[in-house]
Structures are given as structure tokens and as C-alpha cells.
C-alpha positions in Angstrom: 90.6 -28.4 -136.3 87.6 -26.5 -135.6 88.9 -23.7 -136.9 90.0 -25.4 -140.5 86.1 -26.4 -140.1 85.0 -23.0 -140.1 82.9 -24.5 -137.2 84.2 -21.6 -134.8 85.8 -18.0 -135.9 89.2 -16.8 -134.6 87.8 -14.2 -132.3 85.8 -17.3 -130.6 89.1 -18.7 -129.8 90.5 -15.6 -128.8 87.2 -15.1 -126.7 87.9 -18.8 -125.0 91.8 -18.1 -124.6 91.0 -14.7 -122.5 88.8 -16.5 -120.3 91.4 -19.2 -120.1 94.0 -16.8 -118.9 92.1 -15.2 -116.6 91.0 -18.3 -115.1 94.8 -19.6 -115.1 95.6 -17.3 -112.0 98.6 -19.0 -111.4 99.9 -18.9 -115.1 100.5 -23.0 -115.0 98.7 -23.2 -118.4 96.3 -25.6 -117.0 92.8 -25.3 -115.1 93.1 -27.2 -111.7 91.2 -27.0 -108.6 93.1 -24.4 -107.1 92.8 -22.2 -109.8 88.8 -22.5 -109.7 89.0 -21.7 -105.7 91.4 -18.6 -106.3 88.5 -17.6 -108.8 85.9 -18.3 -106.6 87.3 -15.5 -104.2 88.3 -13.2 -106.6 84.7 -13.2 -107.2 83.2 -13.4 -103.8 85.8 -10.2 -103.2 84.4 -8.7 -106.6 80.9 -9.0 -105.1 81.2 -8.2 -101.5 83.0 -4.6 -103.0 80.5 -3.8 -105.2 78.2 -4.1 -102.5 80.1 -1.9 -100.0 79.7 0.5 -102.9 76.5 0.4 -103.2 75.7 0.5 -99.3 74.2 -3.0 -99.8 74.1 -5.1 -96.3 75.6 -9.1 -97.2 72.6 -11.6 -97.0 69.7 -9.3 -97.0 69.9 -8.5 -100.6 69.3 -4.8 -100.3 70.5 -2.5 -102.5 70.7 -4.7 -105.2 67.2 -5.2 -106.3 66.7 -9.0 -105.4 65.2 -10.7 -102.5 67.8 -12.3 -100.7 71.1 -12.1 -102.5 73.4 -14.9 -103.2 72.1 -17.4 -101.1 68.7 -17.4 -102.5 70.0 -17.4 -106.0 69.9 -13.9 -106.3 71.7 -12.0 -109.8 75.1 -12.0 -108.2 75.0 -15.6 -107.0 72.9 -17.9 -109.7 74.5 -21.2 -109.1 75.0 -23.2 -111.9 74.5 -27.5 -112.0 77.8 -28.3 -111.0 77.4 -26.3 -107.6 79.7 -22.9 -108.6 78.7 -19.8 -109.3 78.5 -18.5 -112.9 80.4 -15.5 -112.2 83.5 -18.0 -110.4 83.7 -20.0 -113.6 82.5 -17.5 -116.5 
């Protein structure tokens, strides 16, 4: 409908279907709440590897430029109104 609208384009549906899927880790074709606590994870994993990379210690925020990491809202942990973080739902 939106589309016959020309309210959205085709690559903004393509751009919401690709987020879709990867949030859909277990390919039911619906979002449910285990899917958002799979992606949570796959995120914290995401983050805490990056850090290891980087030679970043967890909770002390060094080594990635912010003043107390996640916890304190830091880049790789901005919480967003409903309590997740943007990177576990984006």
C-alpha cells in the first residue's frame, strides 16, 4: 500500500526486509521474544570481540574513547526507551 503511495521506495522495503531477516534468527518469519534475546547476544558477542581486539578492558571503557562503556551509556551501549540496546534491535 505504501508503496502504490509512493510514500516509501522499493529499496526502503528492501532496507526493512534485511533487517527483518537478520533479526528473524530462527527463520520463523515472525519477530518474537526469543528472537530479540538471540540478537541481544549476538550483539553483546559482537561487542565484547571487538573489544578484545582492541585491548579494551569490559566496564572501564578504555580503549574505546568513552567514559565508562556500556553501562554508562557509552557508543556501544546507548539504550534506547524501551530498555534494549540500539545495536540489539537495529
Amino acid at each position: 500500500m505504501l508503496l502504490k503511495l509512493h510514500r516509501i521506495s522499493p529499496a526502503d522495503v528492501r532496507a526493512v526486509m534485511e533487517q527483518f531477516e537478520a533479526l528473524d534468527l530462527d527463520g520463523s518469519g515472525s519477530l518474537d521474544h526469543q528472537d530479540v534475546l538471540l540478537a541481544r547476544a549476538a550483539a553483546k558477542a559482537k561487542r565484547r570481540d571487538r573489544r578484545r581486539r582492541l585491548g579494551a578492558v569490559p566496564g572501564t571503557g578504555a580503549g574505546n574513547g568513552s567514559k565508562g562503556g556500556a553501562a554508562s551509556g557509552g557508543a556501544d551501549g546507548v539504550k534506547s526507551s524501551n530498555g534494549f540496546s540500539e545495536e540489539a534491535v537495529v
